[in-house]
C-alpha positions in Angstrom: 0.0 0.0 0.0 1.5 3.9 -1.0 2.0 5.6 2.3 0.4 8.8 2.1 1.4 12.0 4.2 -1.9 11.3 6.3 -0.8 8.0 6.8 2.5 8.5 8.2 1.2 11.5 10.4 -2.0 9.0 11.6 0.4 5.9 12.1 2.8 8.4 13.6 0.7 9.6 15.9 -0.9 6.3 17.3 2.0 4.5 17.7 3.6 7.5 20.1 0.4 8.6 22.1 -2.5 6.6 20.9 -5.5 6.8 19.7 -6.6 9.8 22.2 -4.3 12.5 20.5 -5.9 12.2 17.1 -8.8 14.4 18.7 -6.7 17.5 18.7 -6.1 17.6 14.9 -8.7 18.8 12.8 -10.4 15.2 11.1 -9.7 16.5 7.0 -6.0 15.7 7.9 -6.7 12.1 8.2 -9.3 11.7 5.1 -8.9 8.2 3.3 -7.3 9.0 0.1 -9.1 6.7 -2.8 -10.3 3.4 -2.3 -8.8 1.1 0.2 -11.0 -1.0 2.4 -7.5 -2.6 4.7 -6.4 0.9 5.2 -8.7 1.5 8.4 -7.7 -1.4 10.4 -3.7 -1.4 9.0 -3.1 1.7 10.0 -5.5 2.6 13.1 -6.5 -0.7 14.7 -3.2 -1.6 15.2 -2.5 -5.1 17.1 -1.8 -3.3 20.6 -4.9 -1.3 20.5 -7.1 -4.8 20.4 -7.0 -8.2 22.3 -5.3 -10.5 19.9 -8.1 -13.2 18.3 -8.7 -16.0 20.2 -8.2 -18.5 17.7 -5.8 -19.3 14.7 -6.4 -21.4 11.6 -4.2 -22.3 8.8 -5.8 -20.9 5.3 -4.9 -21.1 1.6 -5.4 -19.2 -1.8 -6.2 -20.5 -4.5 -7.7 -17.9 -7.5 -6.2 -14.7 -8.1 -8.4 -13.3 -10.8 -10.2 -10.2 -8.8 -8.1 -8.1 -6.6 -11.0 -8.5 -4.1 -8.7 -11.6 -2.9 -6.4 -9.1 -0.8 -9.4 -7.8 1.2 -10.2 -11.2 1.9 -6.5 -12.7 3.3 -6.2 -9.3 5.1 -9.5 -10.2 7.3 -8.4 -13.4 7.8 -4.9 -12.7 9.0 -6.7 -9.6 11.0 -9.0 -12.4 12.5 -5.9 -14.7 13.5 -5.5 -16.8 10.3 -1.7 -18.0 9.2 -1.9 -17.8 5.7 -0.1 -21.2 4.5 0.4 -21.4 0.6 -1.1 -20.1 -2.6 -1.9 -21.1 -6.1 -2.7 -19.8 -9.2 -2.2 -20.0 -13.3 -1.7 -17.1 -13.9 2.4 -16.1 -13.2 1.6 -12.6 -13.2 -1.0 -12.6 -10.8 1.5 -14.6 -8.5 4.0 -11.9 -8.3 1.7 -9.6 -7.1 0.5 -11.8 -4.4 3.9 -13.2 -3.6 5.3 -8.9 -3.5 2.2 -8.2 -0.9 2.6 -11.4 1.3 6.5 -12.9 1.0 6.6 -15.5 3.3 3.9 -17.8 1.4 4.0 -20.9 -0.1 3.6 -21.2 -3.9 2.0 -24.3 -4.3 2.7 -26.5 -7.6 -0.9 -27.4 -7.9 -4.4 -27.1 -6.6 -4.1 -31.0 -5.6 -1.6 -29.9 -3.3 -3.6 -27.5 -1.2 -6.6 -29.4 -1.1 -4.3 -32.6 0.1 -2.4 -30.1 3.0 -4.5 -31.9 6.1 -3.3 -28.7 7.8 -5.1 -26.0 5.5 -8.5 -25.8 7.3 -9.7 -23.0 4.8 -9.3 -21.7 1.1 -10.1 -18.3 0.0 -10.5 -17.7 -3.8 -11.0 -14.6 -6.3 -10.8 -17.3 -8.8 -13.2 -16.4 -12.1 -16.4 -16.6 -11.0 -18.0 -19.2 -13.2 -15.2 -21.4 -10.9 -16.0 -20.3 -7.8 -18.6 -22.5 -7.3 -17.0 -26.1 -8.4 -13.9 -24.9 -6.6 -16.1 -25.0 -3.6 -17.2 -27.9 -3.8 -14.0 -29.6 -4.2 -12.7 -27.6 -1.2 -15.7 -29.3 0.6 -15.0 -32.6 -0.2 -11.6 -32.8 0.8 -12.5 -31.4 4.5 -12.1 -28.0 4.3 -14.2 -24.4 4.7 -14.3 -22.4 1.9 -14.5 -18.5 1.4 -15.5 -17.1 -1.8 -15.6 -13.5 -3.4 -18.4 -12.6 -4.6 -20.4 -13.7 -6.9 -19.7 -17.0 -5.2 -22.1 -18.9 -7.7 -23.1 -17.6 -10.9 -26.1 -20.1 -11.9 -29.2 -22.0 -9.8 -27.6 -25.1 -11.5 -24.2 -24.7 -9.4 -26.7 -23.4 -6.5 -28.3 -26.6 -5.9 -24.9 -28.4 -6.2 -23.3 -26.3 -3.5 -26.1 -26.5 -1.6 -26.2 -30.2 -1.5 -22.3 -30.6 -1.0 -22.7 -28.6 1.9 -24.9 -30.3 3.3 -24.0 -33.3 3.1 -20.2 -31.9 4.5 -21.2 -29.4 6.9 -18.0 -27.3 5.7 -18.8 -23.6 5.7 -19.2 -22.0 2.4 -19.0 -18.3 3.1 -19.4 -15.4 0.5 -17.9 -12.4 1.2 -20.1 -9.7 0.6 -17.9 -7.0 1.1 -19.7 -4.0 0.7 -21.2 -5.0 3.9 -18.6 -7.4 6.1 -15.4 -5.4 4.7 -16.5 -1.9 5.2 -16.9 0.2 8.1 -19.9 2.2 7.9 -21.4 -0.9 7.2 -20.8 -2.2 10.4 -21.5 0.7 12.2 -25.1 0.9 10.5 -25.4 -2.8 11.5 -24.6 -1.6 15.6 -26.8 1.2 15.2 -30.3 -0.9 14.1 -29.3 -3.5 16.7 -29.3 -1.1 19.4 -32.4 0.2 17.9 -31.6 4.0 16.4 -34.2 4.4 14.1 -36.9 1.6 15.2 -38.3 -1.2 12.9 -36.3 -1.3 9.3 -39.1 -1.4 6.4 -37.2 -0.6 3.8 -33.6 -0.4 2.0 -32.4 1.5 -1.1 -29.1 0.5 -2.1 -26.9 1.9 -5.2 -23.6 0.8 -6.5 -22.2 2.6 -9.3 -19.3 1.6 -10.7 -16.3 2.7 -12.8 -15.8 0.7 -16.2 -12.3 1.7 -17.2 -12.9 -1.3 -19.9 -9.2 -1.4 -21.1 -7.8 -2.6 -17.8 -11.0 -5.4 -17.2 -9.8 -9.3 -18.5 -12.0 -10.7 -21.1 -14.1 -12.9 -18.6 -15.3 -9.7 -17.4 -17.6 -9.0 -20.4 -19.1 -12.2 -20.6 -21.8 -13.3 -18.2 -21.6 -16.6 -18.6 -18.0 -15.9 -16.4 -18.9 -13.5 -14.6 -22.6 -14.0 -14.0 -24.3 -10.5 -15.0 -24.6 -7.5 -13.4 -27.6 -8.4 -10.9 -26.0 -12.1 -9.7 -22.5 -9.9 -9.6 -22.5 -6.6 -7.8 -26.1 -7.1 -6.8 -25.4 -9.7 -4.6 -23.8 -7.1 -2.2 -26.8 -5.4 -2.5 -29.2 -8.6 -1.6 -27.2 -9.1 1.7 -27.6 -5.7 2.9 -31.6 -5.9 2.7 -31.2 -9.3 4.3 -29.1 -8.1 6.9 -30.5 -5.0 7.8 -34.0 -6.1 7.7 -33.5 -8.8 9.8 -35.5 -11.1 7.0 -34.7 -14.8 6.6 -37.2 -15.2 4.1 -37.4 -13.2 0.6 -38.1 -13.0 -3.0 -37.9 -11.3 -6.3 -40.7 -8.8 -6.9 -39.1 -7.5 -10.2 -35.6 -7.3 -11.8 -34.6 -5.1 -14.9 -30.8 -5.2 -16.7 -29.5 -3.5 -20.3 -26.8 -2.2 -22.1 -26.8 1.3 -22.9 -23.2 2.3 -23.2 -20.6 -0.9 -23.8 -20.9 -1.2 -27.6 -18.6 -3.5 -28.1 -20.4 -6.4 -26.0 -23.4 -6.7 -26.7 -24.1 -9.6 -24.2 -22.5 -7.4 -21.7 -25.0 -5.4 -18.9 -23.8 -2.2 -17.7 -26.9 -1.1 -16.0 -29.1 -3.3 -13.5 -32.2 -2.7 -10.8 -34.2 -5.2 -9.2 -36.8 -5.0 -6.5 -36.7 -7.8 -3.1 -39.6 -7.9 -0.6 -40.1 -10.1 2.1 -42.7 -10.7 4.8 -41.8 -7.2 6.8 -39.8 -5.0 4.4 -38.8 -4.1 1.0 -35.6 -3.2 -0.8 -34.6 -1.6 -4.1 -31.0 -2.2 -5.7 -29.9 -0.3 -8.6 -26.4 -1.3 -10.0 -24.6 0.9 -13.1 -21.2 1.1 -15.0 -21.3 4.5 -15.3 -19.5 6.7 -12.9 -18.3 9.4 -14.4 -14.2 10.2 -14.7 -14.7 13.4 -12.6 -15.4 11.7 -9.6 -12.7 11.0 -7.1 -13.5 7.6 -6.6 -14.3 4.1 -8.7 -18.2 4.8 -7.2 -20.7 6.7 -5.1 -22.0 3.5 -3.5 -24.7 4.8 -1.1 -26.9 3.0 1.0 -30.5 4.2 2.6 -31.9 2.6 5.7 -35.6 3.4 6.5 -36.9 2.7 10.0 -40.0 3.3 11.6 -38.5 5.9 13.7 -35.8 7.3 12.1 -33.3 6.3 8.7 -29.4 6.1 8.1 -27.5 7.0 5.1 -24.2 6.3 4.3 -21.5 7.6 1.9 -19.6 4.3 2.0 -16.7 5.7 -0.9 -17.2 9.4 -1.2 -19.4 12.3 0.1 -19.2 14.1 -3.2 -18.8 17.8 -2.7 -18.6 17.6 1.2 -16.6 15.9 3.6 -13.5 14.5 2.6 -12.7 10.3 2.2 -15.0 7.7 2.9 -16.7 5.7 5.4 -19.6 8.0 6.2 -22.8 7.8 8.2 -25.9 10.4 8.9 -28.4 9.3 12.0 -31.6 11.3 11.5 -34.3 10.0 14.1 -36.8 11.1 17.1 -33.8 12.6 19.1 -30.8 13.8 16.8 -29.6 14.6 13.2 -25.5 12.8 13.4 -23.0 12.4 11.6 -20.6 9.4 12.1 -17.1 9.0 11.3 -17.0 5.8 10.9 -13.4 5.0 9.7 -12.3 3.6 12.9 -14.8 0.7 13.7 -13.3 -2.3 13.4 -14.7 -4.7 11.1 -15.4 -8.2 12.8 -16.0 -10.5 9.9 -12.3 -12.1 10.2 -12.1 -12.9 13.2 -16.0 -14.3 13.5 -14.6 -16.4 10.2 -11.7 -18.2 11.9 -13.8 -18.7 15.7 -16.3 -20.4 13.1 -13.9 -22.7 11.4 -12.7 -23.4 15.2 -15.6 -23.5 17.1 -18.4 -25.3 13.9 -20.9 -21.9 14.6 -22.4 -19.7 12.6 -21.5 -15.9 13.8 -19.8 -14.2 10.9 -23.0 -15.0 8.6 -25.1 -17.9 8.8 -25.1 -20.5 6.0 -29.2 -19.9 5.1 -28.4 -15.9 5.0 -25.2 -16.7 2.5 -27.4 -19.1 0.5 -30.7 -16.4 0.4 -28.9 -13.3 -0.6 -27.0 -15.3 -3.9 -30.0 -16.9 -4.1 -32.0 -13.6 -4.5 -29.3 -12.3 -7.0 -29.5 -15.4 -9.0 -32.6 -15.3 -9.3 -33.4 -11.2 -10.4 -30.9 -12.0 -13.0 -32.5 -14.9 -14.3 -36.1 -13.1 -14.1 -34.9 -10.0 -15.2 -36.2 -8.5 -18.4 -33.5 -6.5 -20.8 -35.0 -3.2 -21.8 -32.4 -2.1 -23.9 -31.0 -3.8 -27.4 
């Protein structure tokens, strides 16, 4: 990660006085600079400042193909995991990983992972039309398995999961990491439990991305590989209304995708809503690929919460024209307007992971919520109608 001037002055600064003498600087001296989800827990949350996890598990990689994979091995080390070994195809994507985390193992094959009766866990940003079979043989040979997301890209590899997991009772997580990997998220989570704004009925949730087309691999523009825009980026979307709702049961009211800008794909969908209701609230979920080059960031991904006594929005990336970096959170309800800093809470998700592995519960996300919100996503994309040539 490029150390920024606010980084050395913030890591500066904890390490001689803690956390305490941040309060005398103004906050814009510390904004996040770009998009970095690690960067709040590296360089704040700093191993001193918490109890150390109480449990350790050996993890693997194997899949490289979405950067999205560094997120995931940093929770995991954050959460007390050793990473072990890595494999991959693609030689260029192992330097990268190899650069970031030296003292791994490159593995010569995926066989030898899956046959390491030490590994307890394999993480994968593998493509994600092999996600899913990946999975499965991760399963099989006695192992959890964490997947980026999408983590299953058709109902036919749904059922199949489903059944291998069933049958293995390994732990087939997605990592939904608009929600587990970013802060506000969290701290919106803490907020509703405690009650803030009353009885959630609703959720609006919007994730705009950047295309930037001539850095994205082929696989990207095919949906057969990467599963369309709804099953994709939407299934972020489908765990927040699970999540924040509180619902375990839900369906697919109505889903919509087109292409109205990426010429040269035609099967491709750059632009994506769907509406989810279940038996005591309802969400909408709009998805695009097209954020514009004059904002700072890859995407204005905002998220509104309506409760019964009060609603939360947050600025997860960017609050465009105001405050500076990311992580934001506004409160309005019967007592207060607020505004939350959120860029210090620590994200849990790690460490709830590894006790899991350890301890055969269910407290980073239960399997039926990991199952319902792909499900949800598979299913708007299959439903969906295309309104555009």
């Amino acid at each position: 990660m490029k150390t920024s001037r606010r980084t050395f002055i913030r890591t500066s600064l904890a390490s001689a006085t803690g956390l305490s003498a941040l309060s005398i600087f103004p906050q814009d001296i510390f904004s996040r600079e770009g998009y970095n989800n690690s960067t709040p827990v590296e360089v704040i949350l700093k191993p001193q400042e918490r109890p150390a996890p109480a449990n350790s598990i050996r993890f693997s990689v194997i899949g490289l193909n979405h950067s999205h994979i560094y997120g995931m091995t940093n929770a995991l080390i954050r959460g007390g995991g050793k990473l072990v070994s890595v494999y991959a195809r693609e030689p260029e994507l192992l330097a990268g990983f190899t650069k970031r985390y030296p003292n791994v193992k490159v593995a010569g094959s995926e066989e030898e992972i899956l046959g390491d009766d030490s590994v307890q866990l394999v993480a994968s940003a593998s493509i994600p039309v092999d996600r899913a079979p990946l999975g499965i043989r991760v399963m099989k040979a006695g192992k959890d398995f964490m997947a980026d997301k999408p983590g299953i890209v058709t109902l036919s590899q749904f059922k199949e999961v489903k059944k291998v997991q069933k049958q293995t009772k390994r732990i087939y997580s997605i990592m939904y990491s608009e929600r587990l990997d970013n802060p506000a998220s969290v701290k919106a989570g803490e907020l509703i439990r405690d009650g803030a704004i009353g009885k959630v009925v609703q959720t609006i949730g919007l994730g705009p991305h950047r295309m930037n087309p001539s850095t994205r691999p082929d696989w990207f523009f095919d949906p057969g590989k990467a599963g369309g825009i709804l099953c994709d980026i939407g299934s972020h979307q489908c765990d927040q209304f699970l999540f924040y709702t509180g619902s375990t049961e839900a369906d697919v009211a109505l889903s919509q995708i087109g292409n109205f800008n990426t010429v040269n794909y035609p099967a491709y969908q750059d632009f994506g809503d769907m509406i989810v209701r279940s038996p005591n609230a309802s969400g909408y979920i709009r998805i695009d690929w097209f954020t514009p080059g004059g904002l700072a960031t890859w995407g204005d991904g905002r998220t509104f919460i309506l409760g019964t006594d009060g609603y939360i929005e947050m600025r997860k990336y960017i609050d465009i024209a105001g405050r500076k970096g990311g992580n934001h959170l506004f409160l309005v309800n019967q007592k207060e307007t607020k505004y939350f800093d959120c860029s210090k809470v620590y994200m849990p998700y790690g460490e709830q992971l590894v006790d899991d592995v350890v301890n055969r519960t269910e407290t980073a996300m239960t399997q039926d919520h990991c199952f319902l919100a792909t499900w949800l996503a598979l299913t708007a994309q299959k439903k969906a109608a295309r309104i555009t040539g």
